[in-house]
C-alpha positions as CSV (number, residue, x, y, z in Angstrom):
1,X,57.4,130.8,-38.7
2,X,59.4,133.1,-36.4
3,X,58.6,136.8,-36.9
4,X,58.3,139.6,-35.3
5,X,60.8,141.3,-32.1
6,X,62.4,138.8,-30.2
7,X,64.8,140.0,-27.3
8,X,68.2,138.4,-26.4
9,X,68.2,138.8,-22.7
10,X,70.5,139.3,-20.4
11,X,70.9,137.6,-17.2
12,X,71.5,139.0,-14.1
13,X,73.6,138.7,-11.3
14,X,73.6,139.0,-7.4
15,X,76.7,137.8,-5.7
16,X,77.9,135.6,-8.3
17,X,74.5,134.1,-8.5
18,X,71.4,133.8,-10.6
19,X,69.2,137.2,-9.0
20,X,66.0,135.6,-10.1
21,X,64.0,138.7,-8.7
22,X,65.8,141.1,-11.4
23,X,64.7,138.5,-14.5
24,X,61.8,138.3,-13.5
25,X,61.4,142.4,-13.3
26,X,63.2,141.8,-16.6
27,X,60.2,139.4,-17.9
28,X,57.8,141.6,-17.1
29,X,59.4,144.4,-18.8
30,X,59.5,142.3,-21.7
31,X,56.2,141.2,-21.8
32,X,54.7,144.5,-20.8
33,X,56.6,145.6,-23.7
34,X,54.8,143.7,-25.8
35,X,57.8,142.0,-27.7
36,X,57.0,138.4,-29.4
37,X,59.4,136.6,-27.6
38,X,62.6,136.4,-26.0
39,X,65.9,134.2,-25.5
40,X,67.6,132.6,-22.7
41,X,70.8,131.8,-22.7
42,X,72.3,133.7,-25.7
43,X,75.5,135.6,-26.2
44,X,73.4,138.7,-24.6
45,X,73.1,136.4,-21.9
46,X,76.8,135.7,-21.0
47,X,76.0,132.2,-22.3
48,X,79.5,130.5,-21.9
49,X,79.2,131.1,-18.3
50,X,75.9,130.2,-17.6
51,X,74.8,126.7,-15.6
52,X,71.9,124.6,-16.5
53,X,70.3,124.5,-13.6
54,X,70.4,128.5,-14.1
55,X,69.0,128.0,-17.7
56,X,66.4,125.7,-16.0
57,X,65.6,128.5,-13.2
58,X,64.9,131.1,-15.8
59,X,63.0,129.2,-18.0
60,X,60.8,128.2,-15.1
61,X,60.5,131.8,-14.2
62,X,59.4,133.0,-18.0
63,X,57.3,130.3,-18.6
64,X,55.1,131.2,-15.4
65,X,54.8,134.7,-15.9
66,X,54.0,134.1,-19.6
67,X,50.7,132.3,-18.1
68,X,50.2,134.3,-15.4
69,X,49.9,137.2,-17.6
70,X,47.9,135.1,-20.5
71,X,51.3,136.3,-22.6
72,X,51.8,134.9,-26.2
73,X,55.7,135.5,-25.6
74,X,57.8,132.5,-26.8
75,X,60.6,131.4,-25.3
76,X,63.7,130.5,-26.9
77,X,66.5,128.7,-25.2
78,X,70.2,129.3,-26.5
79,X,72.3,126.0,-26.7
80,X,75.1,126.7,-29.3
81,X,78.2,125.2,-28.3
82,X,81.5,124.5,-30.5
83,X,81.6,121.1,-29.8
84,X,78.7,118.9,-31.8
85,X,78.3,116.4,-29.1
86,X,78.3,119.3,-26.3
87,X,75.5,121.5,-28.1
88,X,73.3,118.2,-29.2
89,X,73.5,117.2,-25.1
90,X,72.5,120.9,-24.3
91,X,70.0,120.5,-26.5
92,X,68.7,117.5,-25.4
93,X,68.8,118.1,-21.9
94,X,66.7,122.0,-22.8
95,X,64.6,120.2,-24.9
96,X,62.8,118.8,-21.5
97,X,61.8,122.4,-20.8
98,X,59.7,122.4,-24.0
99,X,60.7,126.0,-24.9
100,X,59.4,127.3,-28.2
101,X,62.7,126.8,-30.1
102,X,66.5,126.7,-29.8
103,X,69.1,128.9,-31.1
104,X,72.3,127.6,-32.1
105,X,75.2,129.3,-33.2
106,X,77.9,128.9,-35.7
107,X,80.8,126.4,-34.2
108,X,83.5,129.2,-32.6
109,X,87.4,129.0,-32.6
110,X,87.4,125.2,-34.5
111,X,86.6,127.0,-37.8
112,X,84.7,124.2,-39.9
113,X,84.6,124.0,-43.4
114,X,80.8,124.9,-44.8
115,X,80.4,120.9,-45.2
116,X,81.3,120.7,-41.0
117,X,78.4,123.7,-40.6
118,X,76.2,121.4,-42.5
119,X,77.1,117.8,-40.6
120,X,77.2,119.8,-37.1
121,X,73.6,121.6,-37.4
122,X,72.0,118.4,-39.2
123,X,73.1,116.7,-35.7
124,X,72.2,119.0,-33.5
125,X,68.4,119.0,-34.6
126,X,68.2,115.7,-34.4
127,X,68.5,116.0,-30.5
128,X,65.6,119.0,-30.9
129,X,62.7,116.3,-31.0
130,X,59.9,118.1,-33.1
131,X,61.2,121.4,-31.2
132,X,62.5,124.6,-33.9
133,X,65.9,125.2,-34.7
134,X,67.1,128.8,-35.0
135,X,70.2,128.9,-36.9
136,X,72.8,131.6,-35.5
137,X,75.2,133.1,-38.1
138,X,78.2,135.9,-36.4
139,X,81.1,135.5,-37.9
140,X,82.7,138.7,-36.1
141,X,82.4,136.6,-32.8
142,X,82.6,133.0,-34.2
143,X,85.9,133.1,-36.9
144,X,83.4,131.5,-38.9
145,X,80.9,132.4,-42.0
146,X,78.1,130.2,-42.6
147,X,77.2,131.1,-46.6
148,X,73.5,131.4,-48.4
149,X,74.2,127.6,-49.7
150,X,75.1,126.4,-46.3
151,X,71.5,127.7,-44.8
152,X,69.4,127.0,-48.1
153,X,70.6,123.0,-47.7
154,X,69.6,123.2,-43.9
155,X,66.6,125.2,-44.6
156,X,65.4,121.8,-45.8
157,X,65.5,119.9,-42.4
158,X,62.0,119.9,-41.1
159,X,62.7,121.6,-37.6
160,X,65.5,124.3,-38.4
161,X,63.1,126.8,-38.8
162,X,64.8,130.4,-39.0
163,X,68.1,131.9,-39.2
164,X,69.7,134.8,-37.1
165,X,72.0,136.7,-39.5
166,X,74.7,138.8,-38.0
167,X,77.2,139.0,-40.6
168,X,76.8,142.2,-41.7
169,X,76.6,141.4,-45.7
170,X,73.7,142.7,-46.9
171,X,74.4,141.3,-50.0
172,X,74.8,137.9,-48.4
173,X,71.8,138.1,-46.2
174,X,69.8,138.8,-49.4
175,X,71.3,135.6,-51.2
176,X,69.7,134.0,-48.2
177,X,66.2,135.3,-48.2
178,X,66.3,134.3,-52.3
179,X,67.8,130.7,-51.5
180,X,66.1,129.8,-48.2
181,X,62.9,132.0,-47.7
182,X,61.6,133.0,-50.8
183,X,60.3,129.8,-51.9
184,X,60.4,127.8,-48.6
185,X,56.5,126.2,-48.0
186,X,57.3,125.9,-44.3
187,X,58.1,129.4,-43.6
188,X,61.7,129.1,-43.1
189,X,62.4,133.0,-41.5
190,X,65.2,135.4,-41.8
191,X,65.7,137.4,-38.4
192,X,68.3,140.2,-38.4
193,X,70.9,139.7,-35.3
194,X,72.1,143.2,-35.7
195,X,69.9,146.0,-34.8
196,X,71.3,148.9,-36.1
197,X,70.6,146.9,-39.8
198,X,67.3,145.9,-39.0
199,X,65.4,147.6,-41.1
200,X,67.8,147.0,-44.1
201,X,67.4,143.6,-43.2
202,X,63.1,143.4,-43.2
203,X,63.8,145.5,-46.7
204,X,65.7,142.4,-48.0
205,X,63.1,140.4,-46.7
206,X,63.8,140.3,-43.4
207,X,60.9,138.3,-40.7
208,X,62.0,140.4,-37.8
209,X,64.9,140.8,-35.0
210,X,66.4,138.9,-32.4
211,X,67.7,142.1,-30.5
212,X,69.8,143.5,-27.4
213,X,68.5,147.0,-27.9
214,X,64.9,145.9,-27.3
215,X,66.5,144.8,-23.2
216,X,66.0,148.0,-22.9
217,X,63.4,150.1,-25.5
218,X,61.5,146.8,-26.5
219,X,58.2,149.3,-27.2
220,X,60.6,151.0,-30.2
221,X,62.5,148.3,-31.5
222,X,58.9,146.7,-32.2
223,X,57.4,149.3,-33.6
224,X,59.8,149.4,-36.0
225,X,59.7,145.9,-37.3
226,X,55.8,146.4,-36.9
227,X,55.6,149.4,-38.9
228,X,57.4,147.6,-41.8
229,X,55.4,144.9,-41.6
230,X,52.4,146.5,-41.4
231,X,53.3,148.7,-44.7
232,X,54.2,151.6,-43.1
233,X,57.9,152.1,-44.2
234,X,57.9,155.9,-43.5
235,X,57.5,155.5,-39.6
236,X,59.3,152.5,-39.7
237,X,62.5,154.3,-40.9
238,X,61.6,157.2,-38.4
239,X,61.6,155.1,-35.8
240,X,64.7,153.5,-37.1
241,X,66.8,157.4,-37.3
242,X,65.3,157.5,-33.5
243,X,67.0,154.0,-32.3
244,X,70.2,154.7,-34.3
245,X,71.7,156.7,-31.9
246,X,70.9,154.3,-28.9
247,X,71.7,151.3,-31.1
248,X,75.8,152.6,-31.5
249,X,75.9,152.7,-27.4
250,X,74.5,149.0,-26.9
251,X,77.8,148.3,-28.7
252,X,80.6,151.0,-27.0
253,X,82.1,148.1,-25.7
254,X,81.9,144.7,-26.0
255,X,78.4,143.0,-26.0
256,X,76.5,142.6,-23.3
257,X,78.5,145.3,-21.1
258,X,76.9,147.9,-22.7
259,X,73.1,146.6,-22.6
260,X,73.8,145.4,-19.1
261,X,75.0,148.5,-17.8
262,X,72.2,150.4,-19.0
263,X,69.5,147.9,-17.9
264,X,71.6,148.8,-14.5
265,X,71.0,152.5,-14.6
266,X,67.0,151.9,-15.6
267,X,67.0,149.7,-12.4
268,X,66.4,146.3,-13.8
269,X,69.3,144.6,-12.6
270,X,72.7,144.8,-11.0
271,X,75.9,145.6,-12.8
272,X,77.4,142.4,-12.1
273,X,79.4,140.1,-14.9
274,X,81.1,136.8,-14.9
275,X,85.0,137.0,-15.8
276,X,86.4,137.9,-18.0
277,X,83.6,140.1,-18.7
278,X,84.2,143.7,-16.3
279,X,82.3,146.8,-15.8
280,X,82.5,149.4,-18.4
281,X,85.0,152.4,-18.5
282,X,84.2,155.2,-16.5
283,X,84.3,157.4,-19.9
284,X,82.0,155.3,-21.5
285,X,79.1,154.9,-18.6
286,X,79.1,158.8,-18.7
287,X,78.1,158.4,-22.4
288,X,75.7,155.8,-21.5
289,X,74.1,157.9,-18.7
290,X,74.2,161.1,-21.1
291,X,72.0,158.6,-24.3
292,X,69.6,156.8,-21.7
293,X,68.6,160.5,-20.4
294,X,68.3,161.9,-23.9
295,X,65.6,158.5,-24.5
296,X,64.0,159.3,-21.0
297,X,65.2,155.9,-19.7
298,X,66.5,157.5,-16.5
């Protein structure tokens, strides 16, 4: 079962290449932050323009400071593509790494039917050897809503363990806990993929968070999902009112700019994107500066 605070990374950059210095200062962070694991290759992560080889280099990197440092940490490699063939080869070809699991998102731009969701995850696992699936659900990015049904039929695949919701429907994300969790004798999880609802989400039975915020406060974004779990929903939601604020600026502009940047400022890694991602406004890096000094990040 995936539970807990996972962190969707984001990769850094030094003249147009991998800097693999700054991930692994970012590993390290993460780890020393004590979060359960983390994702390569994810929308955080600038995924459509990443290389394999770079996947591979990161990967590599994680996996050594996990055992240098006798971490628990799993790893999570992103391989969702909208093309079935093109995210089974990624999959396939990630799945020599042997990372902990895969996340796949939701088919973008072709729009399939719930029956096409269905065919094109069913596929995809099939190239995951014994390897767990994380099902990745964001409509707002995708043009396409994958509905409770949808993940309760694919909840029944033995390796598609998990699914990230980001589609803002509380009402939907709770049809999915009732049709694909509640009953589920493997564990099948529910993770939020939108951190200003996690703790809505872990109150509609919600396992945990697959989260940009925690790039940069990973301490905080698992205490919160700890707290919950633990019982402890009063410091859960404090800790909650406390992230709100620095949850809204991960999300000033378009995701990862924001997170990025501020990693940036903290001294993680360079402000450096691939097109057609660019730096953020001037107006909105002074907000940025003005929340990360109010959280003594700077």
């Amino acid at each position: 079962m995936f539970k807990g605070t996972f962190t969707a990374l984001i990769t850094p950059f030094c003249g147009k290449k991998l800097d693999t210095a700054a991930f692994e200062k970012i590993m390290n962070f993460q780890i020393d932050g004590g979060v359960d694991g983390v994702v390569i290759n994810g929308t955080t992560g600038e995924s459509p323009n990443i290389k394999e080889r770079e996947i591979e280099e990161m990967f590599e990197i994680a996996s050594g400071l996990r055992r240098d440092k006798k971490s628990g940490v799993k790893i999570i490699i992103g391989t969702g593509a909208n093309s079935t063939e093109d995210a089974s080869k990624k999959t396939a070809h990630a799945l020599k790494l042997s990372p902990d699991g895969f996340l796949v998102v939701t088919p973008y731009y072709n729009k399939p039917t719930q029956a096409g969701l269905y065919e094109h995850y069913k596929t995809v696992a099939a190239h995951a050897g014994e390897t767990a699936v994380i099902l990745y659900n964001v409509p707002g990015r995708t043009g396409c809503n994958m509905l409770a049904e949808t993940v309760e039929k694919l909840s029944h695949i033995e390796n598609i363990a998990a699914v990230k919701e980001a589609s803002a429907n509380l009402t939907q994300i709770s049809e999915i806990y009732i049709k694909a969790c509640s009953k589920s004798k493997k564990g099948f999880s529910l993770l939020s993929g939108d951190d200003g609802l996690t703790l809505p989400i872990l109150s509609v039975g919600g396992a945990g968070v697959i989260s940009v915020t925690a790039n940069i406060a990973p301490k905080l974004v698992k205490k919160c999902v700890n707290d919950f779990m633990a019982g402890d929903t009063v410091s859960a939601r404090e800790t909650h009112d406390r992230l709100f604020e620095l949850h809204n600026a991960m999300f000033v502009e378009s995701n990862p700019i924001p997170v990025k940047t501020a990693a940036a400022m903290m001294g993680l890694c360079s402000e450096e994107f691939r097109l057609p991602l660019t730096l953020m406004t001037d107006a909105n890096r002074k907000k940025m500066m003005s929340v990360l000094e109010k959280y003594k990040l700077i």
